[in-house]
C-alpha positions as CSV (number, residue, x, y, z in Angstrom):
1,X,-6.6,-55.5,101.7
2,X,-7.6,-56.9,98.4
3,X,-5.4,-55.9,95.1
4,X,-6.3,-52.5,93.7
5,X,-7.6,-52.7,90.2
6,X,-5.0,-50.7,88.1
7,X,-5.4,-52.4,84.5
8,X,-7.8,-54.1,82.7
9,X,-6.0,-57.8,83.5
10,X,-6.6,-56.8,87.3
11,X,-10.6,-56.1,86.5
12,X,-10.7,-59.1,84.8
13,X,-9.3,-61.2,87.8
14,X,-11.3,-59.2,90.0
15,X,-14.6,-60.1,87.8
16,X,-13.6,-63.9,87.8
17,X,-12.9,-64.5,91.6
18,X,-16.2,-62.5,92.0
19,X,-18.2,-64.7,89.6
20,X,-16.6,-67.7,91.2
21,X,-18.0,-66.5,94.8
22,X,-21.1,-65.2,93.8
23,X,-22.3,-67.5,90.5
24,X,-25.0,-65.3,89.7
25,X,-22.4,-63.1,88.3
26,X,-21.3,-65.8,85.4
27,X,-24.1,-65.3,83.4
28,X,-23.8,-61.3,83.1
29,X,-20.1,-61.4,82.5
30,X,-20.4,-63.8,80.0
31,X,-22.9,-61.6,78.4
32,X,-20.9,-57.7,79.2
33,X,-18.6,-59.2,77.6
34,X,-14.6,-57.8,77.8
35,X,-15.0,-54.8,80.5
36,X,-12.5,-52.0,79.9
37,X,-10.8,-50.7,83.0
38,X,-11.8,-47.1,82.7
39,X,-9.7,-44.3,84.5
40,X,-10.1,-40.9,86.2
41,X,-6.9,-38.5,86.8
42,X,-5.7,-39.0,90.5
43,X,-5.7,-36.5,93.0
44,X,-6.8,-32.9,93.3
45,X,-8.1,-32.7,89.7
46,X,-9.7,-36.5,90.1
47,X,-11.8,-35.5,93.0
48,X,-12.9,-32.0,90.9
49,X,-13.9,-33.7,88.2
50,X,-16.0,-35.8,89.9
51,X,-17.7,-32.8,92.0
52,X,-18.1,-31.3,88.5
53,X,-20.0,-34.1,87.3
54,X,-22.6,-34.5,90.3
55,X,-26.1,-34.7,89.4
56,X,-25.4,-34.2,85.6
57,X,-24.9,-35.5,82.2
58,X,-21.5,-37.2,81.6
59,X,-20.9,-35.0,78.5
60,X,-22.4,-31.7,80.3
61,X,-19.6,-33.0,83.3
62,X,-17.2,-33.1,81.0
63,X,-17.7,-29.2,79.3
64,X,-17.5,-27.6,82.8
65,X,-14.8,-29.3,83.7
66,X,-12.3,-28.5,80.5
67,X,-13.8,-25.1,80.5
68,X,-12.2,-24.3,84.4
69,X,-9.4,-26.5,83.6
70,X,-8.7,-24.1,80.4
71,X,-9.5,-20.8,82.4
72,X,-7.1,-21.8,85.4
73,X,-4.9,-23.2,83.0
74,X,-4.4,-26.2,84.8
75,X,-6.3,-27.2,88.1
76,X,-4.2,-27.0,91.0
77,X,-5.8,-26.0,94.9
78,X,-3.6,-22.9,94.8
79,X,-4.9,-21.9,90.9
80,X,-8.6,-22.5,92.3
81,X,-8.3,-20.6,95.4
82,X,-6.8,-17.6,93.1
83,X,-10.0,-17.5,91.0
84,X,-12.8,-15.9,91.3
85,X,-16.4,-17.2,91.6
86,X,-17.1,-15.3,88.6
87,X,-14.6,-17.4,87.0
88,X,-16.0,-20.5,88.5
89,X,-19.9,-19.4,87.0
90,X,-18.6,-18.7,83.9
91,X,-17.3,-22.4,83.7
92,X,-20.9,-23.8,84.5
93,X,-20.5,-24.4,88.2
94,X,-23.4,-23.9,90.4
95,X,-23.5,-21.7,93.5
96,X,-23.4,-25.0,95.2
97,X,-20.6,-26.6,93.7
98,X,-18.3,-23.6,94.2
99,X,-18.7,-24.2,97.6
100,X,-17.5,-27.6,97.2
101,X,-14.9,-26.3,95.3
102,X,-13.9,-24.0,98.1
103,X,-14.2,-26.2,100.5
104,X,-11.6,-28.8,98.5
105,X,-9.2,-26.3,97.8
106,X,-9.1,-25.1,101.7
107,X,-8.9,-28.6,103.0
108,X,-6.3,-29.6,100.1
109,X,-4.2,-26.4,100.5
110,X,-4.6,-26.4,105.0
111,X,-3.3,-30.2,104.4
112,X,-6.8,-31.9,105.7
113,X,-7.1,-33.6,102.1
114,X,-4.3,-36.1,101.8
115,X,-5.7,-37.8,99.3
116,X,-2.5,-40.4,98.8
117,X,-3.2,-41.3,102.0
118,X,-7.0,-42.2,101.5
119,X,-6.6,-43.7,98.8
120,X,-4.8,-46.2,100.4
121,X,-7.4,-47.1,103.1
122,X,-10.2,-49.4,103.6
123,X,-13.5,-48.3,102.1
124,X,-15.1,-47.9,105.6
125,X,-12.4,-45.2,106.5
126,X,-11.4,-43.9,103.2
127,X,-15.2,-42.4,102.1
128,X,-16.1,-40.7,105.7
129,X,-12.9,-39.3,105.2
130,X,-13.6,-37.7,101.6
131,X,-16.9,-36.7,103.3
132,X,-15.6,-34.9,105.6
133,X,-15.4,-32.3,103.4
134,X,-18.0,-30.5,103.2
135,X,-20.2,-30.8,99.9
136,X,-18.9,-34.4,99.4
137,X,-21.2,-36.8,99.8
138,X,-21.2,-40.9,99.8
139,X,-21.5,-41.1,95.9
140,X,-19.0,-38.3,95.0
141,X,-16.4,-40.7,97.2
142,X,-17.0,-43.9,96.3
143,X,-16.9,-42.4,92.6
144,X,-13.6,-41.5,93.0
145,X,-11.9,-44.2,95.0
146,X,-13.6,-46.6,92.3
147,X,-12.2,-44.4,89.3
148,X,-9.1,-42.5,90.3
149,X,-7.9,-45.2,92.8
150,X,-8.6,-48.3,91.9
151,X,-10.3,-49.1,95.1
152,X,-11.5,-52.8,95.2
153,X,-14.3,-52.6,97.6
154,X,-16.3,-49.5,96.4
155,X,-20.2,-50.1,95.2
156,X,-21.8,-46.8,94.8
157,X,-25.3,-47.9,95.6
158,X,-27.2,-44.5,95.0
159,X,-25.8,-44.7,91.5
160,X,-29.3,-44.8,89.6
161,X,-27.7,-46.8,86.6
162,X,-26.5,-49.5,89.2
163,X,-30.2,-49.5,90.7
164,X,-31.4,-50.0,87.1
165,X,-29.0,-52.3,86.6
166,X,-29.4,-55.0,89.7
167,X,-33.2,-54.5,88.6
168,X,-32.6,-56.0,85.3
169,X,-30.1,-58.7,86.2
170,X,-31.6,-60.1,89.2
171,X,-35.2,-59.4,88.3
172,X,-36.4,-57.4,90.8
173,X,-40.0,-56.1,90.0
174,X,-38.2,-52.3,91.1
175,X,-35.1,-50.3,91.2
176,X,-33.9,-51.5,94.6
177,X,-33.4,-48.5,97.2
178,X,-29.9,-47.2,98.0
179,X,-29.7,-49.3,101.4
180,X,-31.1,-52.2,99.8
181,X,-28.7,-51.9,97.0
182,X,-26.2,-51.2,100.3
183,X,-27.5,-54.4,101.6
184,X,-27.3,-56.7,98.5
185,X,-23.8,-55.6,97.7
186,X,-22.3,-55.9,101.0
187,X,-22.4,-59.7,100.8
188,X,-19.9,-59.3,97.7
189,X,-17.1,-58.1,99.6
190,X,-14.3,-57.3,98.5
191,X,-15.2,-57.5,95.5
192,X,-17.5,-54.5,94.8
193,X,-15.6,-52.8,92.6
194,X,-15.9,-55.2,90.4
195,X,-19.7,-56.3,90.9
196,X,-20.1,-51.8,90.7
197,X,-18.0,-52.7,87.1
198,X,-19.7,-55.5,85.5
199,X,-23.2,-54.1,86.4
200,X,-22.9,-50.8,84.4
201,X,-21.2,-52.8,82.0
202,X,-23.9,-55.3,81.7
203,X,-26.6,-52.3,82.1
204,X,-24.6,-50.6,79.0
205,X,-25.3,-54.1,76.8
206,X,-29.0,-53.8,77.8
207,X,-29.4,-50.3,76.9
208,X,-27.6,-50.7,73.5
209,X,-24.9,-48.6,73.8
210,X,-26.0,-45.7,75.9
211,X,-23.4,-44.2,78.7
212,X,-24.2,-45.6,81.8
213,X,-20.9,-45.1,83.8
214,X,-20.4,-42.3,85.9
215,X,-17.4,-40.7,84.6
C-alpha cells in the first residue's frame, strides 16, 4: 500500500508524484499553493466527530461536538453508552445521529469496531467496513480514513465542495455527479488523498478564503 500521509512533507510528496502522473494537477498546485496537512483525533472520538459533523456547517459540527465532549467529560464508548439521549439532544444531536451514536458505541464496546485495524486496510475494505455500522455511510468513512488516518487512497466523491471544485478546475459546464466524480478520480489511484487535498485546497483559493474542508 502506498505511504500514509502523516505530515505535511508526506502531502506534499503525495501532491508531487500525483502531479507528475496526472499533469493536469501542476497547474492547481502551483496555484493552492503550500497545502497544510490537516488532522482529526483518531479513533472513537475521530469517527464521532465526524458523525457529528454530517450534513452541517463545520463551525455548527464543531459546537455539538465540544458540547457532548464537555457533558461526558471526555468521549469514550463506555461514557456514551452511560448517557442519556437527553444528554445527547441537549448537545445538538438529532434523533438520527443518536442512533449512529448508539450504534458506534455498541459496535466499539461488543468489539465489531476495531478501528486500528481499519485503518490499516485498503480503501476498498476499510470503508464497507466503517459502513457496516449502521448510520455510516460512504462519506462519513472516507472522511475519516482521509482525516484521522491518513489514508492515501480516499476521494470522498459526494463531498459537494469536491464536486464544485473538479467543476472549476477541469471546466466542466456542471458539478459532476457522485459516480462521475467516482469515475474521474479512480484513474488517480493511489493518490486520491491527495487529488481529495489539493482540490479543496484549490476550491478554498477560488472562493477567497471560505471553509471548504470537511472537518
Amino acid at each position: 500500500m502506498t505511504r500514509f500521509i502523516q505530515s505535511d512533507e508526506d502531502l506534499a510528496r503525495h501532491i508531487a508524484k500525483l502531479a507528475k502522473a496526472h499533469p493536469v494537477f501542476a497547474p492547481l498546485a502551483a496555484e493552492a499553493g503550500a497545502i497544510p496537512i490537516r488532522w482529526l483525533d483518531g479513533g472513537f472520538k475521530g469517527l464521532v466527530f465526524v458523525v457529528t459533523g454530517q450534513q452541517i456547517s463545520i463551525a455548527a459540527g464543531g459546537a455539538i461536538y465540544n458540547r457532548l465532549e464537555a457533558a461526558l467529560e471526555g468521549i469514550t464508548p463506555g461514557k456514551l453508552a452511560a448517557a442519556s439521549d437527553d444528554v445527547l439532544r441537549a448537545a445538538g444531536f438529532s434523533a438520527p445521529k443518536i442512533r449512529t451514536l448508539r450504534a458506534l458505541q455498541e459496535a466499539a464496546l461488543s468489539g465489531r469496531l476495531d478501528l486500528a485495524s481499519i485503518e490499516t486496510r485498503k480503501s476498498e475494505e476499510a470503508i464497507p467496513a466503517l459502513c457496516g455500522i449502521k448510520g455510516i455511510g460512504p462519506w462519513t468513512a472516507e472522511v475519516y480514513l482521509l482525516f484521522a488516518a491518513g489514508h492515501p487512497d480516499i476521494f470522498p466523491c459526494a463531498d459537494l465542495a469536491l464536486q464544485e471544485a473538479a467543476r472549476l478546475a477541469f471546466a466542466l459546464d456542471a458539478r459532476p455527479a457522485p459516480r462521475d466524480l467516482r469515475a474521474m478520480s479512480d484513474v488517480w489511484s493511489p493518490w486520491r488523498s491527495a487529488a481529495a487535498r489539493l482540490l479543496w485546497a484549490y476550491y478554498g483559493v477560488k472562493k477567497a478564503g471560505k471553509a471548504t474542508t470537511p472537518v
